[in-house]
N, C-alpha and C positions, 0 to 999 in steps of 0.2 A: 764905251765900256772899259777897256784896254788903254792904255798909253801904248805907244811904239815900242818903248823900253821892255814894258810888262808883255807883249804879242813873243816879242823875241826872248826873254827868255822862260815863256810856254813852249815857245817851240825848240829850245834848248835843252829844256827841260825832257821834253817826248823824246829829242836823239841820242843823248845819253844814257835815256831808258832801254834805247831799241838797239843801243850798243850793248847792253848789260850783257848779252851773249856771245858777244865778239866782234859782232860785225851786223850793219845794218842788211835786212833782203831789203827786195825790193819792193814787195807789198806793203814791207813798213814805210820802206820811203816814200812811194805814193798815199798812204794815208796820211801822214804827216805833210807832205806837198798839197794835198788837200784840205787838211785844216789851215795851212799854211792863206793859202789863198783865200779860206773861209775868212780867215782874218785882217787879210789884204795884204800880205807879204809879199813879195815876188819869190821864185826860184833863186833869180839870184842872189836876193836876202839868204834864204834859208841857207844854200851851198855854202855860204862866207859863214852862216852860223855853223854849220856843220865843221869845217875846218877850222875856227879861231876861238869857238866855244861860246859862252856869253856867259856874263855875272845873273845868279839867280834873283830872282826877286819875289820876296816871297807876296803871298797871294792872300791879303786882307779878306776878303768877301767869304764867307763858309762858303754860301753858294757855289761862288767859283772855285772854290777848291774844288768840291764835291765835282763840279764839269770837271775840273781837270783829271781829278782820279777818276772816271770814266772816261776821259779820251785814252787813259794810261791804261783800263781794261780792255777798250776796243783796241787798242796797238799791240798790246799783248797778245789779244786771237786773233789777229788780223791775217798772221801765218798756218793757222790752225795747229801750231806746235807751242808749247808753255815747256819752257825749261824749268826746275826747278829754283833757279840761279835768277829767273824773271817774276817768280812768286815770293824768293825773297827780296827781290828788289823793289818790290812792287808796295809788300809790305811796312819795307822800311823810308819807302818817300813818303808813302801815306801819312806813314805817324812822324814826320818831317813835318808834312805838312799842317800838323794839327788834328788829323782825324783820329778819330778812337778806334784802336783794336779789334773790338768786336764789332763795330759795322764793315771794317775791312774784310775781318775772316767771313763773315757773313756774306758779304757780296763774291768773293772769291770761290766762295761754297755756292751760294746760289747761281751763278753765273753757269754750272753747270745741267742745270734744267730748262734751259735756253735753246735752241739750235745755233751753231757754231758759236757758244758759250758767250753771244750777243747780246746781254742784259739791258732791258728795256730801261731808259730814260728812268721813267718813274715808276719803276721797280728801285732803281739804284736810290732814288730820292725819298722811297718809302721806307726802305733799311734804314740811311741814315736816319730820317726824322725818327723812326722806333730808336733809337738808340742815344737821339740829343735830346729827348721827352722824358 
């Protein structure tokens, strides 16, 4: 599905997100240690991503966008705190990435009738599709 290049920088991607507030917790870093592995990374990969950065590459497939702004909302509440500083940044990869505005605000507003603001799969994929139709 991935090339190695494209896994690494997804998951480059995520730590400069979960930097967006300063500093990585820990919750974020074991969630991203575990997509990490989802994807078949090593720890050691990710660390040397973590420290030397990686070139983006952007992300052909809507599909796979669409996963990826949802691994980018599950990081986001992974802490149970949203900074504001993490809604705008959240925002503005989104529409980096291709997505439209209003599925963003959308999912970012729905996200909270959820418990621990965990927006189902295909909820997130029912937003978009209302909004690319």
């Amino acid at each position: 599905m991935y090339s190695k290049e494209e896994k690494l920088s997804l998951l480059s991607e995520l730590l400069q997100f979960a930097m967006s507030d300063g500093k990585i917790k820990t919750e974020e870093y074991d969630f991203i240690l575990a997509i990490a592995s989802q994807l078949g990374i090593s720890k050691i990969e990710l660390d040397q991503i973590s420290l030397n950065g990686k070139e983006a590459i952007p992300i052909k497939s809507e599909s796979q966008r669409i996963l990826q702004f949802h691994r980018l909302i599950l990081l986001m509440n992974v802490d149970q705190e949203t900074s504001q500083q993490e809604i705008y940044k959240i925002k503005e990869t989104g529409l980096k990435m291709g997505l439209r505005a209003e599925a963003i605000d959308t999912v970012l507003e729905v996200m909270h009738q959820y418990p621990n603001k965990l927006i189902p799969p295909q909820e997130l994929i029912s937003i978009f599709t209302r909004f690319y139709n």
